[in-house]
C-alpha positions in Angstrom: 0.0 0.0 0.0 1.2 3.3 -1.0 1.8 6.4 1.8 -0.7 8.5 -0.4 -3.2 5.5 0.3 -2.6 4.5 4.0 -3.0 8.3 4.3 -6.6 8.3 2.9 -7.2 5.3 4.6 -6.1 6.1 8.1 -7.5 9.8 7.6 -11.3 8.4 8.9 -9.3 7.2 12.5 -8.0 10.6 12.8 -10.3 13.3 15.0 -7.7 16.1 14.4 -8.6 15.6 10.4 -12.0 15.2 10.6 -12.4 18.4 13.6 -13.6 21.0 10.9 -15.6 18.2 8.7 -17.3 17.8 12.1 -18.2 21.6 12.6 -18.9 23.0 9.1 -20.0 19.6 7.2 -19.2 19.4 3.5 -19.6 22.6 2.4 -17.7 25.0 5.2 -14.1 24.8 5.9 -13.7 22.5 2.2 -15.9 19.9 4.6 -14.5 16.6 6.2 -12.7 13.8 5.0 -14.6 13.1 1.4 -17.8 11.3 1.6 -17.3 11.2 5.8 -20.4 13.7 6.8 -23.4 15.0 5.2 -23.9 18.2 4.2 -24.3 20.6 7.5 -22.1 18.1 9.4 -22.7 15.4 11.7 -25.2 16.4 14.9 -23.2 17.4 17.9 -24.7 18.3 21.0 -23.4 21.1 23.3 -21.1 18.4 25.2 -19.4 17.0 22.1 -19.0 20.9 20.8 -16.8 21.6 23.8 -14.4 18.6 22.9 -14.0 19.5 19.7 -13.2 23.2 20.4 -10.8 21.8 23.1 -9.2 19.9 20.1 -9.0 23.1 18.6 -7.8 25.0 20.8 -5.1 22.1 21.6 -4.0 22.7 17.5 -3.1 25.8 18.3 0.0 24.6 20.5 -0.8 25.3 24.1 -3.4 26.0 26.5 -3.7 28.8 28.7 -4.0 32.3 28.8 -2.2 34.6 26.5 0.8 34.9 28.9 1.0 31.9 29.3 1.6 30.9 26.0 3.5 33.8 25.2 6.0 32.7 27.7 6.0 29.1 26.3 6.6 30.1 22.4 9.0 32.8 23.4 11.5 30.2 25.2 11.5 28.3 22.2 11.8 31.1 19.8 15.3 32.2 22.1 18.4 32.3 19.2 20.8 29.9 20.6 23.4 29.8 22.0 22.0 31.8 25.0 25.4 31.8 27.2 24.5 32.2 31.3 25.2 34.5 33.1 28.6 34.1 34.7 29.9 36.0 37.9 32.6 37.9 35.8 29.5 38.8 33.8 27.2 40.0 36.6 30.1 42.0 38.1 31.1 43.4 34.6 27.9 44.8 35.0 27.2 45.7 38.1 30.2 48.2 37.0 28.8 49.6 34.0 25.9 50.7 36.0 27.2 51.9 39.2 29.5 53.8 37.0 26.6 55.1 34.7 24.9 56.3 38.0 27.9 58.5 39.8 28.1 60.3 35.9 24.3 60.2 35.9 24.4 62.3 39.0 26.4 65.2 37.2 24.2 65.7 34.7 20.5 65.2 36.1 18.5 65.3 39.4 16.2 62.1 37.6 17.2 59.3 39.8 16.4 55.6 40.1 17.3 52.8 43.0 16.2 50.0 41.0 19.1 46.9 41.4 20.1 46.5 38.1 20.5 43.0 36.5 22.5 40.9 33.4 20.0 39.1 31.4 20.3 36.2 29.4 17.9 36.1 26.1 15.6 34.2 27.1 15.3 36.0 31.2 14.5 39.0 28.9 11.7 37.3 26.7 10.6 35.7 29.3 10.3 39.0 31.8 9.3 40.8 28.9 6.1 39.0 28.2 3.7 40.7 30.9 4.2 44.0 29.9 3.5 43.5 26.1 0.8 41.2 27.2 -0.6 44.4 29.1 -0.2 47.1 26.5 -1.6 45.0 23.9 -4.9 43.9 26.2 -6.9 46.1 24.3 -5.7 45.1 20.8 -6.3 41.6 21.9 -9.7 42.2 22.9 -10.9 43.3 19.7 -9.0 40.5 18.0 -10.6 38.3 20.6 -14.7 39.5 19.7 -14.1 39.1 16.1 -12.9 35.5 16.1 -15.5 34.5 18.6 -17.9 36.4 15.7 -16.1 34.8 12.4 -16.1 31.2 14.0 -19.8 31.5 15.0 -20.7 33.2 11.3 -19.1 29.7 10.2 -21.3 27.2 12.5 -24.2 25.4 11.4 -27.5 26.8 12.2 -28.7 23.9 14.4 -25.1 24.1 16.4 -25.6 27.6 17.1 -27.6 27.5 20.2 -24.3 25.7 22.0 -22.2 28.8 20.8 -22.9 31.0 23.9 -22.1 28.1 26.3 -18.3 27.6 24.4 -18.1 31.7 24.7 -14.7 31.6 26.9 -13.1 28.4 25.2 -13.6 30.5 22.1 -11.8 33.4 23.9 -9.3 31.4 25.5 -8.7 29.9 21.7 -7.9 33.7 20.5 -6.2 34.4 23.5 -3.6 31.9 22.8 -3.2 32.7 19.1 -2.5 36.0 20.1 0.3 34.9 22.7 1.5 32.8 20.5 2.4 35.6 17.9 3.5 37.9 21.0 6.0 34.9 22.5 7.7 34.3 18.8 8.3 37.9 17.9 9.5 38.5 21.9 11.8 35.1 21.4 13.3 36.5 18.3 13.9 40.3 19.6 15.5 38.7 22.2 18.7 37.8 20.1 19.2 41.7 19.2 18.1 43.7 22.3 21.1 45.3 24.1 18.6 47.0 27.2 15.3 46.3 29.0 14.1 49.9 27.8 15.0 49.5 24.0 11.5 49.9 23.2 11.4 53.2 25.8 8.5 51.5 27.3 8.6 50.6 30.9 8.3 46.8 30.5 10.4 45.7 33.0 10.5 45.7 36.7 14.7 46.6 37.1 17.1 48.2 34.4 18.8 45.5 32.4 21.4 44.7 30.4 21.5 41.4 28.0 25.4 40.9 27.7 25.1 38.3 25.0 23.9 40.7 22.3 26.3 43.9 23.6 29.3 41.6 22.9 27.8 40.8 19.8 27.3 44.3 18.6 30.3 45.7 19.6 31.9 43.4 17.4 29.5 44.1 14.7 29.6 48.1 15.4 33.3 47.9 15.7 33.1 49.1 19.0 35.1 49.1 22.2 33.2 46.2 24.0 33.6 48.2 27.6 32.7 51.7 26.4 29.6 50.6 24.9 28.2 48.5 28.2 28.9 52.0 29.8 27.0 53.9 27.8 24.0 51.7 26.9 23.9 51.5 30.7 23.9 55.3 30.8 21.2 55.3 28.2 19.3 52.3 30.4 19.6 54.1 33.6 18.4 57.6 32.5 15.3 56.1 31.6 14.6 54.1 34.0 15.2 57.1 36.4 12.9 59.5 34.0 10.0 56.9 34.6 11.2 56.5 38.3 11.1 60.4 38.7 7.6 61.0 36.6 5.4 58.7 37.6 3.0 59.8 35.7 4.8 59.2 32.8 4.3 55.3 32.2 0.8 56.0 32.4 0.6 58.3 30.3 2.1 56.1 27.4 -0.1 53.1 28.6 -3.1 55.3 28.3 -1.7 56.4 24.5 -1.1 53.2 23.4 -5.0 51.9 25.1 -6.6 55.4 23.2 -4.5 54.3 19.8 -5.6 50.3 20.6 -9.4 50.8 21.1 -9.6 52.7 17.6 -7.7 49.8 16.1 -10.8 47.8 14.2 -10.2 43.8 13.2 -10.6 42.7 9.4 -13.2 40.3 10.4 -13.3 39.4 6.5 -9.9 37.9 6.7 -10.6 36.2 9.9 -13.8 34.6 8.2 -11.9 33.8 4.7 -9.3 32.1 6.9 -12.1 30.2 9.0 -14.1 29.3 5.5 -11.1 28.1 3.9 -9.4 26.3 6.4 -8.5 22.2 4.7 -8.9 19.5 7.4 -6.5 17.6 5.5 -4.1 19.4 5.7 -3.9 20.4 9.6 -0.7 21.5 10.4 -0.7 24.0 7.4 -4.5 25.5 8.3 -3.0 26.1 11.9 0.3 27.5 10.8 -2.0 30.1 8.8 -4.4 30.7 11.8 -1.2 31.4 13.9 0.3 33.7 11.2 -2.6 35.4 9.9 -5.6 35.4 11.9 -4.9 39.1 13.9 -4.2 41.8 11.1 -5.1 45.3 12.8 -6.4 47.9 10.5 -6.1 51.8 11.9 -8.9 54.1 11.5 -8.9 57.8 11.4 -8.9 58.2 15.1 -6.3 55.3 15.5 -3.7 57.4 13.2 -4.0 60.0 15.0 -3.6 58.3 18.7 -0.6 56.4 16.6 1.0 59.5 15.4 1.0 61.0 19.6 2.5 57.2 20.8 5.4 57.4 18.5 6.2 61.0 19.7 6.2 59.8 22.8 8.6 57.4 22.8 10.4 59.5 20.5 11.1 62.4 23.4 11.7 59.8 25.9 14.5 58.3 23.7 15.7 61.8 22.7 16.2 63.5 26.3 18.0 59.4 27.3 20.4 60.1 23.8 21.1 63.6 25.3 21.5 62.8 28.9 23.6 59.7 28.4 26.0 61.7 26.0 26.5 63.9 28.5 27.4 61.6 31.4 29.8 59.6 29.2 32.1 62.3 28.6 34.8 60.4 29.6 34.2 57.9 27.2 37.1 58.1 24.3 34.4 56.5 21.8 31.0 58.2 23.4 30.6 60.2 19.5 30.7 56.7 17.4 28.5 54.9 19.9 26.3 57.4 20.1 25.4 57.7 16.2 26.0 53.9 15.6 23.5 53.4 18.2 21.4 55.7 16.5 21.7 53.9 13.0 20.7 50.6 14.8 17.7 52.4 16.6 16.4 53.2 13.0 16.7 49.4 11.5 13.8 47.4 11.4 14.3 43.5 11.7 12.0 41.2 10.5 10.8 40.0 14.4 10.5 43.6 14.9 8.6 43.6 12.0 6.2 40.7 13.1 5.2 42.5 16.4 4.8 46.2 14.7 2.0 44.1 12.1 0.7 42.2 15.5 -0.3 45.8 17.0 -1.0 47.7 14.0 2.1 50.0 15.6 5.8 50.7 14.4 7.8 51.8 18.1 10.5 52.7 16.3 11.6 56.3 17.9 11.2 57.8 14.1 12.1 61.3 15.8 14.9 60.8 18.1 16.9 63.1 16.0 14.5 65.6 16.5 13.5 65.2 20.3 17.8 65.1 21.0 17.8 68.0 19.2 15.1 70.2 21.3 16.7 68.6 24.2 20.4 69.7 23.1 18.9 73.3 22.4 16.5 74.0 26.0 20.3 72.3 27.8 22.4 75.1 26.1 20.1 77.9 25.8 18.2 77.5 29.8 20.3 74.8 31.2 19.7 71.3 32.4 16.5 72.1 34.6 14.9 73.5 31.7 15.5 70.3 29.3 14.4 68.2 32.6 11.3 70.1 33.0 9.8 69.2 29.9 8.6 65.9 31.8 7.1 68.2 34.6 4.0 67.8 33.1 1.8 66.3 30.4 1.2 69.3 28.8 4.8 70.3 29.1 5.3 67.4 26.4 6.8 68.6 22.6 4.0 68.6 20.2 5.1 68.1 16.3 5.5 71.8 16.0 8.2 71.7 18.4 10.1 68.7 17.0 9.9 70.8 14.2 11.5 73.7 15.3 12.9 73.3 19.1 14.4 77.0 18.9 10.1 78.3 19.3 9.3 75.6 22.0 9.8 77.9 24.9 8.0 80.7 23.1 4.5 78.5 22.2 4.4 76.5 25.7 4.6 79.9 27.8 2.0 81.6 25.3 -0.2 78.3 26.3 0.7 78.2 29.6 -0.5 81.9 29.5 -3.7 81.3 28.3 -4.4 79.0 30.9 -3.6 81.1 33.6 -6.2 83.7 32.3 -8.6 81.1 32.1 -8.1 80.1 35.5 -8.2 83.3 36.1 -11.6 84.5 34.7 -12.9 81.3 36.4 -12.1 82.4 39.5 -13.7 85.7 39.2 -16.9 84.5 37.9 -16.9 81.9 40.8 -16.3 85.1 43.1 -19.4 87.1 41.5 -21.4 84.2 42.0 -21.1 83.9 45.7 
């Protein structure tokens, strides 16, 4: 007997072929094994329905909550080899940073007392994982209603009263499709990450540095291997102190990033293509596509515009680190070639970097760090270090576009503003005074 023909034969003892026969009948999905079900599939009743999505759900790869699986695809996504971390390692860093903090201290009053740590690859995927889990909730929650609508859409009508029932296996099934895709492109940026804060999102708990890849780009960079810990530490640690010194910072980019996620609509119509189209002989492939496919975010008006005010963000908090850290590594013989080579690398986009910026519908690449280090450079020179510091005193002291533009008239537009508020407050208070 031929493979082709043990195949076919075998196919009929095989649940995980006949699943979507068993759901959509002959004509949804491309139907069961040939001739296996009648049209409209075989009748399931409610208990049967909640195995089969549990099969499902178990194609997918894991079980478990988004996190969960993010932090089981993510190990195995790691680049290898991940080398530990050694005590001549830790040490090596443990320098770097208490260094970076005494030239910190010259430069700016931001301050952190975070421990830092060496990570290895996979301690930063790993650590990683809740924060972009977080961030992304909202993102995930729309994913998460349209699959639970494009699966039901593709259900015969007699299964449909079971549907509400299976309502959180179906999320759980999304849920884990959408950590998957968050655990692989986490796994792969782990082999190219030099600091917990590349992304100038507060992700992790303590500043980092993941030795593996700062050996591996000093070599690339042709850099010296010691100066560039030091600085990337500087660069590590003066954000982590911004975010340590303006609490209200974080949230401010969380609440950015939730405004630009719930204007973020699904493409239901590719969800339900995939679902219609999906070939029960052919498992591994119609999984492979769910996993790569299945959450495409499309922007709207409102969600370009939230986009546009996220990437600024990050943008000045990169800018004022590029500035800061400059500064405080004066001593540093290479600190010019670091700086713009870091710079460079900042502005390439790999392709994992690439997978996660498609996954949110958001690129979080700092597209105007030139232009934030510049307005910092000019507020440092012209008013002096309080001045550039002060811009995080406040949300509204935060550069708009205008001011990225052309730094030289931010001082100029946020005192006219700041004027305009005071005579508001002020005309309030008199009307409030008239009143009584």
């Amino acid at each position: 007997m031929s493979d082709k023909d043990r195949d076919k034969d075998s196919s009929g003892d095989d649940p995980l072929n006949n699943l979507f026969g068993m759901l959509f009948g002959a004509g949804g999905a491309q139907g069961g094994a040939q001739g296996q079900f009648p049209a409209g599939g075989i009748p399931i009743d409610g208990n049967m329905l909640s195995s089969i999505l549990g099969q499902i759900q178990g194609l997918m790869g894991q079980s478990g909550g988004a996190g969960d699986v993010a932090r089981q695809t993510a190990t195995s996504k790691v680049p290898t080899p991940d080398p530990s971390v050694t005590d001549e390692v830790s040490r090596a860093t443990h320098d770097a940073f208490r260094l970076a903090e005494l030239w910190l201290e010259r430069v700016t009053e931001f301050t952190t007392t975070n421990e830092a740590q060496s990570l290895t690859r996979k301690d930063w995927a790993t650590q990683s994982v809740e924060g972009w889990v977080e961030i992304a909730q909202p993102i995930q929650a729309n994913m998460s209603r349209t699959f639970t609508e494009s699966m039901s859409d593709q259900i015969p009508e007699e299964m449909r009263p079971f549907m509400s029932s299976m309502s959180s296996m179906m999320t759980n099934m999304s849920a884990s499709l959408f950590g998957a895709q968050i655990g692989e492109a986490l796994g792969t940026l782990s082999g190219s990450v030099l600091t917990g804060t590349d992304y100038n999102l507060p992700i992790l708990d303590a500043p980092a540095l993941i030795e593996s890849n700062i050996s591996g780009a000093s070599a690339e960079l042709d850099l010296d291997h010691t100066q560039l810990r030091i600085f990337v530490a500087c660069v590590e640690l003066a954000k982590r102190a911004l975010f340590a010194s303006t609490p209200w910072l974080a949230g401010h980019i969380r609440t950015a990033f939730a405004k630009y996620a719930s204007n973020v609509e699904v493409d239901s119509s590719n969800i339900h293509d995939m679902m219609g189209n999906i070939n029960p002989q052919n498992m591994h492939e119609a999984t492979e596509e769910l996993r790569n496919g299945m959450f495409k975010p499309v922007s709207t008006e409102e969600g370009e515009q939230a986009k546009e005010s996220l990437t600024r963000i990050v943008s000045t908090v990169a800018g004022w680190a590029d500035v800061v850290a400059y500064n405080a590594c004066e001593a540093l013989e290479q600190r010019d070639e670091i700086r713009e080579a870091l710079r460079r690398r900042t502005t390439m986009t790999s392709d994992s970097e690439n997978a996660l910026s498609q996954l949110i519908g958001l690129d979080l690449t700092p597209t105007r760090l030139r232009d934030a280090a510049a307005l910092f450079t000019y507020l440092e020179s012209s008013e002096g270090a309080q001045a550039r510091d002060a811009v995080f005193s406040h949300p509204d002291a935060l550069p708009t576009n205008a001011d990225l533009d052309d730094p030289l008239g931010y001082s100029e537009r946020h005192s006219e503003q700041a004027q305009t508020e005071d005579d508001m407050d002020e005309a309030l208070r008199r009307l409030l005074e008239e009143e009584s």
